[in-house]
C-alpha positions as CSV (number, residue, x, y, z in Angstrom):
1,X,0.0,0.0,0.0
2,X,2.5,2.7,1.0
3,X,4.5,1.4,-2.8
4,X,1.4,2.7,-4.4
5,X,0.6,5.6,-2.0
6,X,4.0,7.2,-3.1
7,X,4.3,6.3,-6.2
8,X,0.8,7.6,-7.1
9,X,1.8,11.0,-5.4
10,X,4.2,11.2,-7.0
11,X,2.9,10.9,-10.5
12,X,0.2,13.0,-9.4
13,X,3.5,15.9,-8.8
14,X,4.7,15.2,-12.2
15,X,1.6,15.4,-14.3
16,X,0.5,18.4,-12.6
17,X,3.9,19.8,-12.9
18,X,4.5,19.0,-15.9
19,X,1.2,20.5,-17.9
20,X,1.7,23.5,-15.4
21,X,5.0,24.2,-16.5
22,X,4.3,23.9,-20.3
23,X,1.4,26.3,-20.2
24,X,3.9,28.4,-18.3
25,X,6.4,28.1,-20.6
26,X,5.1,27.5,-23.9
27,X,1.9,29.1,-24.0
28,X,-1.7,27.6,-24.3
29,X,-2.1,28.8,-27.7
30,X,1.4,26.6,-28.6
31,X,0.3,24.1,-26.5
32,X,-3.4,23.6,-29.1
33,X,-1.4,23.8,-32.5
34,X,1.0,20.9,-31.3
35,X,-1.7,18.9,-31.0
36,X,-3.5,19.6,-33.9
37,X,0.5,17.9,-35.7
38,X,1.1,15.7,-33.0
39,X,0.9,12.8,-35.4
40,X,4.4,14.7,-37.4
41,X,6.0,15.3,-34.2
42,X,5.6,11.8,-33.1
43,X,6.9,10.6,-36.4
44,X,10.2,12.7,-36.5
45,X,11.0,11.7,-32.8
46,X,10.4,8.2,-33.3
47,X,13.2,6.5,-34.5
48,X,15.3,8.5,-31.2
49,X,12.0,7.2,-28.6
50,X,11.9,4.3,-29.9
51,X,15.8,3.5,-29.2
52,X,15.1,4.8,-25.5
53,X,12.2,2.6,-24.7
54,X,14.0,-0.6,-26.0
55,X,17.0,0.7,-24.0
56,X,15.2,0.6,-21.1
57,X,13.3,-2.5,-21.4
58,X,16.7,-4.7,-22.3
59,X,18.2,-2.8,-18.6
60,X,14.9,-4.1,-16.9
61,X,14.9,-7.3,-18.5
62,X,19.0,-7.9,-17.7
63,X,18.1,-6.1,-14.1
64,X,18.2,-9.8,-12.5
65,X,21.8,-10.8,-14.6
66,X,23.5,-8.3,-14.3
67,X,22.6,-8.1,-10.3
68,X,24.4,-11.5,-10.0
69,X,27.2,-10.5,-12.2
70,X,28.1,-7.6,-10.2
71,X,27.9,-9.6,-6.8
72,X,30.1,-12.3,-8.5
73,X,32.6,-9.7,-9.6
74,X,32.4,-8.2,-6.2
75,X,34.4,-5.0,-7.3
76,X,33.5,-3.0,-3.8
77,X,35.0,0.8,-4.3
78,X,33.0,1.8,-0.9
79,X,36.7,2.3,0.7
80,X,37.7,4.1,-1.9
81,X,34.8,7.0,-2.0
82,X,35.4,7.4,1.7
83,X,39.0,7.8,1.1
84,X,38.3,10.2,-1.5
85,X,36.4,12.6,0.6
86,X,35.8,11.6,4.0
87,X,33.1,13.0,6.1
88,X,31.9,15.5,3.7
89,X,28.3,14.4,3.3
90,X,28.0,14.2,6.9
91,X,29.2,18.0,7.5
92,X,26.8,19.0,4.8
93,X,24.1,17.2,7.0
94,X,25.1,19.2,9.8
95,X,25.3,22.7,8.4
96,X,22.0,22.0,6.5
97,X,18.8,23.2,8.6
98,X,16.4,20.5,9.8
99,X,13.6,22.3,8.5
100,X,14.8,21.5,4.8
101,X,14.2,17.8,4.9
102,X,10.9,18.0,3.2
103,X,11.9,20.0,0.3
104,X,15.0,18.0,-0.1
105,X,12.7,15.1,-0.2
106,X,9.7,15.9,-2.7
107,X,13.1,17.1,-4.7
108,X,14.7,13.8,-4.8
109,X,11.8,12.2,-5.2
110,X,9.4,14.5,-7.1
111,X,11.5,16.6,-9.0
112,X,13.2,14.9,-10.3
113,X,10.8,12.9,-11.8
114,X,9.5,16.1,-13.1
115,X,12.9,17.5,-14.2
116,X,13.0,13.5,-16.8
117,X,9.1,14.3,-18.1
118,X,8.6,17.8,-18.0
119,X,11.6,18.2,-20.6
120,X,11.1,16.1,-23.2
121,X,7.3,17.3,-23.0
122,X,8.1,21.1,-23.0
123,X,10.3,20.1,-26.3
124,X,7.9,18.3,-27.9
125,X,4.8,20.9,-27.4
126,X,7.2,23.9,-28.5
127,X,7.9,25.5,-32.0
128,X,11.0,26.7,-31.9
129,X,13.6,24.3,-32.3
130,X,12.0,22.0,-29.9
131,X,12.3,18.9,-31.8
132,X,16.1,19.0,-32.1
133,X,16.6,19.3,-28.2
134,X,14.0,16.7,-27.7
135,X,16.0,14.3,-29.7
136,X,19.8,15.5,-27.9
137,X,17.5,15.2,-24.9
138,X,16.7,11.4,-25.5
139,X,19.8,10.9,-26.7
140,X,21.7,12.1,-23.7
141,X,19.3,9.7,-21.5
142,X,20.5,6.7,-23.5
143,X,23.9,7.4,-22.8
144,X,23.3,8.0,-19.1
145,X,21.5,4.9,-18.5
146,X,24.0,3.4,-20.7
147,X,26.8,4.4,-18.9
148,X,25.4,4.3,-15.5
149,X,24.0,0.6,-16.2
150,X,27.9,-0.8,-16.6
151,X,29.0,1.1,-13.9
152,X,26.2,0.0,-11.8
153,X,27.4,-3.6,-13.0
154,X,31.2,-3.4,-12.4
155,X,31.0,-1.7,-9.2
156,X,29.6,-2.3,-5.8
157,X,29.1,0.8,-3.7
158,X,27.2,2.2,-0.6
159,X,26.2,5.3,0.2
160,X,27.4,7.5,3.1
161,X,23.9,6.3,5.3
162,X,25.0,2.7,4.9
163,X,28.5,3.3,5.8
164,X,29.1,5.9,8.3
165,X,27.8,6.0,11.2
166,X,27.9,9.9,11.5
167,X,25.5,10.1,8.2
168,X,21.9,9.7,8.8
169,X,19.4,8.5,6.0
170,X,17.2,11.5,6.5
171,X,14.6,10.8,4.3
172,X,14.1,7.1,5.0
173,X,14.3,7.5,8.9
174,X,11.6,10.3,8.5
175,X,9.7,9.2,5.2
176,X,10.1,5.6,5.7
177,X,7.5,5.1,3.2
178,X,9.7,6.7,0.6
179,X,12.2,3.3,0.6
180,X,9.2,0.9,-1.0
181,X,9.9,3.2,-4.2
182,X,13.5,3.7,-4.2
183,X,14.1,0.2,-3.5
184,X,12.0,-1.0,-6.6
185,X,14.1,0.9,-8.9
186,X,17.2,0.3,-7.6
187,X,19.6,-1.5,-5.2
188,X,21.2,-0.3,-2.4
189,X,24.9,-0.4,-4.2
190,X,23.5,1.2,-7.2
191,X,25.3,4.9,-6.2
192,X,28.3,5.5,-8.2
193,X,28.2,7.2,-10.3
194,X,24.7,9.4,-9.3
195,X,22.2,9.0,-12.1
196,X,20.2,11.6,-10.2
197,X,22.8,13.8,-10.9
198,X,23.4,13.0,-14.4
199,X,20.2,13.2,-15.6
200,X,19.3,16.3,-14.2
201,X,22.3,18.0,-15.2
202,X,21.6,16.6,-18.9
203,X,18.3,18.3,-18.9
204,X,19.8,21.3,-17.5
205,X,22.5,21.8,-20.1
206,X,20.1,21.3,-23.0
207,X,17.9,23.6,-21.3
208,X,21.0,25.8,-21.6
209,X,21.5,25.6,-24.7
210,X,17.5,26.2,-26.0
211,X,17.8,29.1,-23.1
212,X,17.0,31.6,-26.1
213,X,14.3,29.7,-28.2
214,X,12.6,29.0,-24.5
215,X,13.7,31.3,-21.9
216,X,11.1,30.5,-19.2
217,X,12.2,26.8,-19.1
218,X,15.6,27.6,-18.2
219,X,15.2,29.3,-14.8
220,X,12.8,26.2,-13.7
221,X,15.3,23.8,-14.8
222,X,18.2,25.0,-13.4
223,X,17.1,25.5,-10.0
224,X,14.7,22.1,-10.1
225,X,18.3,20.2,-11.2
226,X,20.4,22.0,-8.1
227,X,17.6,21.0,-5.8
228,X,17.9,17.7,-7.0
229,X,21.5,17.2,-6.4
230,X,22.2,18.8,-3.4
231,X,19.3,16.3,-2.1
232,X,21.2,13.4,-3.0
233,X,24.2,14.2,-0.6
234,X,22.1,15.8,1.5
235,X,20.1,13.2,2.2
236,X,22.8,10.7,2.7
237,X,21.8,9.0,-0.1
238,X,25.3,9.4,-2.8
239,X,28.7,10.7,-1.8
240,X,30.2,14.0,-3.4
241,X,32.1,11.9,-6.0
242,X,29.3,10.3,-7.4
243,X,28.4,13.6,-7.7
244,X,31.1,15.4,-9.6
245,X,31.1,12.2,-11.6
246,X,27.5,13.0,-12.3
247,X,28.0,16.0,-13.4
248,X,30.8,15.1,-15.5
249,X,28.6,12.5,-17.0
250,X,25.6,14.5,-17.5
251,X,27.9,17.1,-19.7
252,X,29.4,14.6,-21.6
253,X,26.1,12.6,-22.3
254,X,24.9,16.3,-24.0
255,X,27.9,17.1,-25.8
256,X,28.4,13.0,-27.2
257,X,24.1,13.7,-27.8
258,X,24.9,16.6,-29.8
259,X,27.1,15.3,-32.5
260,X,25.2,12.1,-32.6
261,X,21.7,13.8,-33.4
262,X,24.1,16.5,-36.3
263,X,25.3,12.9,-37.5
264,X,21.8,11.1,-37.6
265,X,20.1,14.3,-38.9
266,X,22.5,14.7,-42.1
267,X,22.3,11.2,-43.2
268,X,18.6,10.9,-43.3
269,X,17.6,14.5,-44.6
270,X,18.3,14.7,-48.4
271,X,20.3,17.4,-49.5
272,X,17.6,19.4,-50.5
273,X,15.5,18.8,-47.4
274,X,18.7,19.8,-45.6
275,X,19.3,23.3,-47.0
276,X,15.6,24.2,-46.7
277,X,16.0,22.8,-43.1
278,X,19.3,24.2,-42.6
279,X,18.3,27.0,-40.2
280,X,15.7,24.8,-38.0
281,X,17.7,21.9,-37.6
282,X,20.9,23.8,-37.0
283,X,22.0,24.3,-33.3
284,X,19.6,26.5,-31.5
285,X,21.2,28.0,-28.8
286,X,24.1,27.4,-29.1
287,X,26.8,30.1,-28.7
């Protein structure tokens, strides 16, 4: 009961969120004449969606595999983290006010399922440009799956809550409901490097580069995604080098999504569609 209590509240957040934020930040009007082309938009993201759902499926459908692989292999960098950067998440637990822990929360677990929906759905709706970013967008969240699934696979890891005894799992001691979710979607070892992070910094730095085509989604992003990963340290939930990782990850995932969508793009449009294309399907905000 308390599995489906969250997770219902929690797609209650994102769908509410996310139509909120694209009549915020699109427009109504915009909003109508996507749908009346849905059916072209669909089309022209499909081959891109298409490769992110089967992505997806085969990491759910290996999920058992590549669990006993990973305990076989037994690769355990826990020591290693710690080394890295000793007690830093439990300092940042100290200096951060009590009274946070709910917002830190719904961000971990809310926003940032808002920050993987709302983003491909703002692209989709828009006009300008939209349709490239949505396909960097999907393409960046292959890679970061992709590269977070080996990872995941090679290495063992805990986070600071399960190793030190001066980190506290904030959110599960207080939410204890929360774990039901968390724990379906992932293992305990599954922290380095932080997907949270990743992801959310991959929709941030597309939502970077379409700041000028949509300016209002920029603002939300950006501070949704630094919610989001201050949350995971501060709830004791990653350590700070999953983090930077993370961060590094999520970058790279955009700039690798980047030439890979130029690349796909000029070998399917012919090279007349291309030059009438030229100036939509360029790079839109980029500097």
């Amino acid at each position: 009961m308390a599995l489906l209590e969250v997770t219902a509240a929690t797609g209650l957040f994102v769908v509410v969120g996310t139509a909120v934020t694209a009549l915020l930040c699109i427009g109504p009007r915009q909003v109508t004449r996507a749908m009346t082309d849905a059916d072209d938009r669909i089309r022209e993201v499909a081959p891109y969606l298409g490769a992110a759902l089967a992505l997806l499926a085969a990491k759910q459908v290996t999920q058992g595999y590549r669990l006993r692989l990973s305990r076989a292999l037994d690769w355990n960098i826990t020591d290693e983290l710690y080394a890295l950067e000793g007690g830093f998440v439990a300092a940042l637990q100290d200096l951060t006010p009590d009274a946070t822990l709910e917002f830190f929360t719904v961000s971990y677990m809310a926003g940032f399922a808002f920050l993987l929906v709302a983003a491909p759905v703002t692209y989709f709706l828009s006009e300008s440009g939209g349709q490239r970013h949505l396909k960097e967008l999907l393409v960046a969240y292959m890679l970061n799956y992709a590269v977070g699934t080996v990872c995941y696979t090679l290495f063992v890891s805990y986070g600071p809550r399960n190793y030190l005894e001066t980190v506290s799992g904030l959110m599960y001691s207080v939410y204890p409901q929360t774990q039901d979710l968390t724990a379906a979607v992932a293992s305990n070892t599954n922290v380095f490097p932080s997907l949270h992070t990743s992801l959310s910094v991959a929709v941030l730095a597309v939502a970077w580069r379409s700041r000028r085509t949509h300016p209002r989604w920029t603002p939300v992003a950006a501070a949704v995604a630094a919610a989001v990963v201050f949350s995971t340290m501060y709830l004791g939930i990653h350590w700070l080098t999953d983090v930077v990782v993370g961060v590094a990850l999520g970058v790279g995932s955009v700039a690798a999504a980047v030439r890979i969508v130029d690349r796909a793009e000029s070998r399917s449009a012919s090279p007349t569609a291309g030059g009438e294309r030229g100036g939509a399907t360029g790079r839109p905000g980029d500097d």
